[in-house]
C-alpha positions in Angstrom: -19.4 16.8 -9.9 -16.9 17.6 -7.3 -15.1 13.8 -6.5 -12.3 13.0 -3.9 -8.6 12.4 -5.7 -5.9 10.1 -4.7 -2.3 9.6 -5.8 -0.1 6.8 -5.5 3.4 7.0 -5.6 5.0 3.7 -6.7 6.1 0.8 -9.3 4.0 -0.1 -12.4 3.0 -3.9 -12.6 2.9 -5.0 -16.0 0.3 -8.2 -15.0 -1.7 -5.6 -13.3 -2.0 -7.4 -9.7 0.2 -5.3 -7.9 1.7 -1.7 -7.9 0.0 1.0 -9.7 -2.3 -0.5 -11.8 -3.5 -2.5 -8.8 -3.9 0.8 -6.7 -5.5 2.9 -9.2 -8.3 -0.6 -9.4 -8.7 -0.4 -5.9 -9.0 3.5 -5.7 -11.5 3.4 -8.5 -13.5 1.3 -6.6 -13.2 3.3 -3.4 -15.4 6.0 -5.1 -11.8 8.4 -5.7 -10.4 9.7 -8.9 -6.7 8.3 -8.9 -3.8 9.6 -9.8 0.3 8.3 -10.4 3.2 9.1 -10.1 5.5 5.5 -11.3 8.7 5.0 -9.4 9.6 2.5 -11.6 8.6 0.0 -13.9 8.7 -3.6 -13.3 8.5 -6.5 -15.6 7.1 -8.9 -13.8 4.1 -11.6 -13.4 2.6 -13.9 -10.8 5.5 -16.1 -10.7 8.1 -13.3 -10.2 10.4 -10.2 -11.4 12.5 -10.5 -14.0 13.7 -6.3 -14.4 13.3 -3.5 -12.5 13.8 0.2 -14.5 13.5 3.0 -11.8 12.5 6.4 -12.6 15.3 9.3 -12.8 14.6 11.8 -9.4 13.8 14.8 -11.6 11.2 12.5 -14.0 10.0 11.4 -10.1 9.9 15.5 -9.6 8.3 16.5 -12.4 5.4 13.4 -12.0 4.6 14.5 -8.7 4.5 18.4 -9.3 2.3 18.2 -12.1 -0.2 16.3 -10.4 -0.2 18.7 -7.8 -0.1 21.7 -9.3 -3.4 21.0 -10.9 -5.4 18.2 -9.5 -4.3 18.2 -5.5 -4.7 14.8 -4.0 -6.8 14.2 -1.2 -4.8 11.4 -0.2 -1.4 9.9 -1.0 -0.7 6.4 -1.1 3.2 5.0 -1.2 4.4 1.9 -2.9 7.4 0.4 -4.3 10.6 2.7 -3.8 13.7 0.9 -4.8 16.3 3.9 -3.8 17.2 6.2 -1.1 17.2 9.0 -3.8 13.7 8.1 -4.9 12.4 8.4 -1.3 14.0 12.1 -0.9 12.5 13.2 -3.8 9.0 12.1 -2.3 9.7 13.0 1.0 10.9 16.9 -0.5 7.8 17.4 -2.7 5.3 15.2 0.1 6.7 18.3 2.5 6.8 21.3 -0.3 3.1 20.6 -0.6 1.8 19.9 2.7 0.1 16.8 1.6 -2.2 15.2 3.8 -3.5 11.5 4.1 -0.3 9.9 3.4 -0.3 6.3 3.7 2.9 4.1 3.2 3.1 0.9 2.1 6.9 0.1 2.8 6.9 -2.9 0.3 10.6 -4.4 0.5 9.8 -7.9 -0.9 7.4 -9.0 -3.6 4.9 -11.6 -2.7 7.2 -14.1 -5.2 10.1 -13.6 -2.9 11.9 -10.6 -5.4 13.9 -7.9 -3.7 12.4 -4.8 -4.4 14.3 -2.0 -2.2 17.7 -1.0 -1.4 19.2 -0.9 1.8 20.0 2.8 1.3 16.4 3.3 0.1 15.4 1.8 3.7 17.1 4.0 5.9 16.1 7.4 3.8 12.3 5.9 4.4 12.4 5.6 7.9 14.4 9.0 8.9 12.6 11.1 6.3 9.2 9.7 4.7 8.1 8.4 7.4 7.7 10.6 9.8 5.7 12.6 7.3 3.4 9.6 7.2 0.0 9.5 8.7 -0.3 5.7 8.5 2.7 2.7 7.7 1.3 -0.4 6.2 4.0 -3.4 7.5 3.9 -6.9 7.0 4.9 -8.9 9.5 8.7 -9.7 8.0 9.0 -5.8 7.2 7.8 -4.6 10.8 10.5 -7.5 12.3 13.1 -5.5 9.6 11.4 -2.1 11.1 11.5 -2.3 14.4 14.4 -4.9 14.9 12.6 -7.5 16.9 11.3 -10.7 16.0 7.2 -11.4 15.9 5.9 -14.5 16.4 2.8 -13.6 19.3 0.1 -11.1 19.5 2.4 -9.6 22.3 5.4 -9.4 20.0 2.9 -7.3 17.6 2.0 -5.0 20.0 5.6 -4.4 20.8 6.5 -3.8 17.6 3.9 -1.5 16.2 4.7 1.0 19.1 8.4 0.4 18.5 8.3 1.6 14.7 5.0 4.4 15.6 7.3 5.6 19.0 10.1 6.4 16.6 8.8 7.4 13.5 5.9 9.3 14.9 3.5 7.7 13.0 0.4 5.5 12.5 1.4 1.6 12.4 -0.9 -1.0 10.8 1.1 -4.1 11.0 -0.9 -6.1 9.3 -1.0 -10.0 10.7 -1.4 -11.9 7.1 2.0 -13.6 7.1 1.3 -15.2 10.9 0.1 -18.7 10.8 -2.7 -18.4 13.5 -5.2 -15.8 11.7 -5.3 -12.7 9.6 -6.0 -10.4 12.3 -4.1 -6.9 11.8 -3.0 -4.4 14.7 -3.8 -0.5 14.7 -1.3 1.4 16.8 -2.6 4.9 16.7 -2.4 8.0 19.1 -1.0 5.4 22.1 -4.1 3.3 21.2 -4.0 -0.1 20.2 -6.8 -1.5 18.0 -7.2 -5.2 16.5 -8.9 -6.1 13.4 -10.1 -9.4 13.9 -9.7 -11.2 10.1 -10.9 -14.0 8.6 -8.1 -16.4 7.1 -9.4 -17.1 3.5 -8.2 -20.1 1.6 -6.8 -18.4 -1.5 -3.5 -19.3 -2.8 -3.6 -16.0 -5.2 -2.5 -13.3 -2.6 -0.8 -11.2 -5.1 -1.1 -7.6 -4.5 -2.9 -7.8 -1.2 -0.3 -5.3 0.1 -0.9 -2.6 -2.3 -4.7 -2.9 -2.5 -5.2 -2.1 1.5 -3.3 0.7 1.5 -4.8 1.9 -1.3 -7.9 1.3 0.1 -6.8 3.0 3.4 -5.8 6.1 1.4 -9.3 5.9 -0.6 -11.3 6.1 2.7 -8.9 8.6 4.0 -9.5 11.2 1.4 -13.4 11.2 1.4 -13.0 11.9 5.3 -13.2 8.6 7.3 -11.2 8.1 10.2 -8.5 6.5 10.7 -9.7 3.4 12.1 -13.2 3.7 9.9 -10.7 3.4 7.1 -8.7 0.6 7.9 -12.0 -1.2 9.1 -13.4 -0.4 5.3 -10.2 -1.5 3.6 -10.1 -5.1 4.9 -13.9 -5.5 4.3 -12.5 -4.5 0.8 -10.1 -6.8 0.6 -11.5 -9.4 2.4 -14.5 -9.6 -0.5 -12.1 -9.5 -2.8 -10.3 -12.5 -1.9 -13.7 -14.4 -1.5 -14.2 -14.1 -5.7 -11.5 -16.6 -6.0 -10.2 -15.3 -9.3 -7.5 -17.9 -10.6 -4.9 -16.0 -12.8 -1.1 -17.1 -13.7 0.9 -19.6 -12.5 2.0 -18.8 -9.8 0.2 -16.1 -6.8 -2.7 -14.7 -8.9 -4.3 -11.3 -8.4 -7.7 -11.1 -6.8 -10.5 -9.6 -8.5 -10.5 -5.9 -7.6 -13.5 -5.3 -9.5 -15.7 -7.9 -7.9 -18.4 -5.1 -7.1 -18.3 -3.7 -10.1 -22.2 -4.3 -11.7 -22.6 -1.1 -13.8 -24.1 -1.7 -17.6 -20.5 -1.3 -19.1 -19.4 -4.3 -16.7 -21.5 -6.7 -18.5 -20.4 -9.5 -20.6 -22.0 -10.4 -23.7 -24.7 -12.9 -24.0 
């Protein structure tokens, strides 16, 4: 059975919400077979990060060559990067294989508040990974960080997605979750501006949310769906997820990644 592949590039999660073990959940569930390469590992849960243990640039080498050398990703997703190095070392090996799909997630904060990137790793994304990208995933606070201006309207959004696409040649989905008004996300694209209109869904347990629509973007990405058919998938993704309401932790829970997950080995005892 031929199947489509994704790999994502980024930070393990040890309380599986975010980072790899959320992306390979969400991937999984997007009908790919996913792949990792881990950036770093993270101690961490839903109340915050307590260590961060990056991965040495060759062991970051040698993860992402023997994926491709063997089982070549139709899509690439892009996580948690802590350091400049880190990023080169993507960016090199992104390049060396003419990967396609790439969809970066420039995660700088986690949803607890932790740091989670240099400023050396910052500047390295945006002058080399970048431009490489096909899609960039910002928050609001990383597209004000981004672009340099401050968001607060729909207008400011607008103005700031074609900032960051104008300069780093790329897709911008600046995604509208931190604004108080709505959830509604904003597709800069080709000179084309597209808006998701979102619902706003009353659950405290947000963890991860960054990491599962990208991944979701780069799941629809590799079994051929355009651009904006992808991002429209991904928040329908996400969206149901959030609705389940699963209430993990103390402090912002995962959602439940596997909510459509029905098969005969999903069943609980009677």
């Amino acid at each position: 059975m031929k199947m489509k592949t994704a790999l994502t590039v980024a930070g393990s999660d040890c309380s599986g919400g975010a980072g790899i073990q959320a992306d390979i959940k969400t991937m999984t569930m997007n009908g790919v077979y996913a792949m990792s390469a881990i950036t770093a590992l993270t101690a961490q849960n839903t109340t915050g990060v307590r260590a961060i243990r990056e991965s040495t640039p060759d062991f970051l080498r040698q993860q992402i060559d023997a994926v491709f050398e063997d089982i070549r990703p139709d899509a690439v997703k892009i996580g948690m990067v802590a350091s400049g190095e880190l990023v080169r070392v993507i960016a090199d090996r992104l390049k060396y294989y003419g990967a396609k799909n790439i969809v970066v997630d420039p995660v700088m904060v986690a949803t607890s508040g932790s740091a989670l990137m240099k400023s050396d790793a910052l500047k390295t994304l945006v002058e080399e990974l970048l431009p490489a990208a096909t899609l960039v995933t910002p928050n609001i606070p990383e597209a004000q960080v981004l672009s340099g201006l401050t968001i607060q309207t729909k207008k400011d959004m607008a103005e700031a997605a074609k900032r960051i696409g104008d300069s780093c040649r790329c897709a911008v989905l600046l995604k509208g979750g931190h604004s108080i008004s709505d959830a509604n996300d904003l597709l800069y694209s080709n000179g084309e501006l597209i808006r998701f209109e979102g619902k706003r869904i009353a659950n405290p347990n947000t963890h991860g949310t960054g990491c599962t629509l990208s991944s979701a973007v780069a799941a629809n990405l590799a079994k051929g769906f355009t651009l904006r058919e992808s991002v429209h998938r991904a928040k329908n993704y996400i969206s149901d997820a959030l609705e389940w309401m699963l209430d993990l932790g103390k402090g912002s829970g995962p959602m439940n990644h596997a909510f459509d997950l029905q098969g005969e080995y999903a069943r609980e005892a009677e």
